[in-house]
Every structure is written in structure tokens, then in C-alpha cells.
N, C-alpha and C positions, 0 to 999 in steps of 0.2 A: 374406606379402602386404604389400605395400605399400600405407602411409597418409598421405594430406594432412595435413598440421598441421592445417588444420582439421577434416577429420576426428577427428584423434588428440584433440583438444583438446573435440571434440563426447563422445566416448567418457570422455577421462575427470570429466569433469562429470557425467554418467552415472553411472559408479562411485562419485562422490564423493557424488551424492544417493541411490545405494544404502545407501551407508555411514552416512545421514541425518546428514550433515554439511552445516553453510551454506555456500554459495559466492557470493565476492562477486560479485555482478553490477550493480553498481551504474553507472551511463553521466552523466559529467559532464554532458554537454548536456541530458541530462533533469531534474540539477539545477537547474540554472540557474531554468528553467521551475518547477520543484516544487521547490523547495529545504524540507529534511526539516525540521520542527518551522512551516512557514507554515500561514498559515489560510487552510482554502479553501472551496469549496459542491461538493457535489458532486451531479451528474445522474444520476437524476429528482430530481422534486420539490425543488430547493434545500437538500438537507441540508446542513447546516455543522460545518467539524469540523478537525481538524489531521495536515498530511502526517507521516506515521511513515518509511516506505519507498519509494523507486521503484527499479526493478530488474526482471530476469526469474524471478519467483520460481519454480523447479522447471524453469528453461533454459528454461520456454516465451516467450510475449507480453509485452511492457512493462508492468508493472503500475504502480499507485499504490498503496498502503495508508493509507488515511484512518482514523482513530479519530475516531469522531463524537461529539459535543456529547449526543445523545441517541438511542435505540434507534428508529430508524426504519425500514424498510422491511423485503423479505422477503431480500435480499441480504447482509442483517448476520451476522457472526460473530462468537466472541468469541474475545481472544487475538491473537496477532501471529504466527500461524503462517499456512501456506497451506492449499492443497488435500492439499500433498506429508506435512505433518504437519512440515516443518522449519519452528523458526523464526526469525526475519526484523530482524522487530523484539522490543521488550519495550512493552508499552502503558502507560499510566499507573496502571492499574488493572486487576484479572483479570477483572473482568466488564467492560471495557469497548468496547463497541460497534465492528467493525472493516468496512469495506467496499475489496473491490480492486477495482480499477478500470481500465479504459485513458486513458490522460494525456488525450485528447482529452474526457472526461467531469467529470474534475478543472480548475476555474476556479483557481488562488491570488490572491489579495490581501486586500483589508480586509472579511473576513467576521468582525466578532464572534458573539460566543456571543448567539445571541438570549436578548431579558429578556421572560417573558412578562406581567410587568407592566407593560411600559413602557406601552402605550396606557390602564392606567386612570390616574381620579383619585383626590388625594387623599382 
């Protein structure tokens, strides 16, 4: 039988996350935009937190992998792995709060780590 390169190249990516090996999937342009270790906010609710990965993780959709600042919503997981169980990234910490995302949900720029003191007084 005869196979397209891309084909063949769809197949063994396949193979290679049977074998639960990582495959780099990484796409410079989506760098750029999310460049790994920037702070970002991510949608819903403005969470804030910092990019780890962009890539297709498991050859599917663009993802982002944000590590958040704080455990918030019901989308969080913990760890630097995906759905596939390979992992991707390493997080800063083993419990720490992970959300993927598609890059159009992902903002980067100057999001600090909110201070929940800041609005009192002395």
C-alpha cells in the first residue's frame, strides 16, 4: 500500500504515543505569541498563572498549558501531563494547579501574581 509522507508521518506519531513517548510538537509561531515561562490570564474568570507548554499535546488541537498562581476552577489538573498520560512539561511543583487551553483563551503579558492584601490598610 502506498503512503503520503504525511500520512506516514501521521502513523508514526501514533506509534510513538503508543509507546507513551513525548513528541516534540512544538510550532514557533505559537511561540512567539505564548512564549513558555510568560505570565498570562487565562479564560473564564481571569485566572493568572504562567505558560509551561504550547504544542499538540496527543497530535490533537493547539494547546497552551498554563500552571496557575492558584487552584481555581473545575478544569484544573495537577501535573504537566495531558489527557494521553505523557508528559509535556515538568511543573514547578507536584501539586501544582495546571489548565490547557486553546491559545485564543490564553492572554500573555504583565499579569502579576495577585496580592490579596494589597487593597487593605495599614
Amino acid at each position: 500500500v502506498r503512503v503520503s509522507v504525511a500520512t506516514r508521518e501521521l502513523i508514526e506519531r501514533r506509534e510513538l504515543l503508543q509507546e507513551n513517548q513525548p513528541v516534540d510538537v512544538t510550532r514557533p509561531e505559537l511561540l512567539q505569541s505564548h512564549p513558555i515561562g510568560s505570565r498570562c490570564e487565562v479564560a473564564p474568570g481571569g485566572r493568572r498563572g504562567t505558560v509551561r507548554f504550547v504544542g499538540r499535546p496527543g497530535g490533537l488541537q493547539i494547546s497552551v498549558a498554563v500552571e496557575l498562581d492558584e487552584m481555581q476552577g473545575d478544569d484544573v489538573q495537577l501535573g504537566g501531563h495531558w489527557l494521553d498520560g505523557v508528559t509535556y512539561f515538568e511543573p514547578s511543583r507536584a501539586d501544582a494547579p495546571v489548565v490547557w487551553k486553546a491559545p485564543k483563551e490564553v492572554v500573555c503579558g504583565d499579569f502579576p501574581e495577585l496580592d490579596p492584601f494589597a487593597d487593605l490598610s495599614d
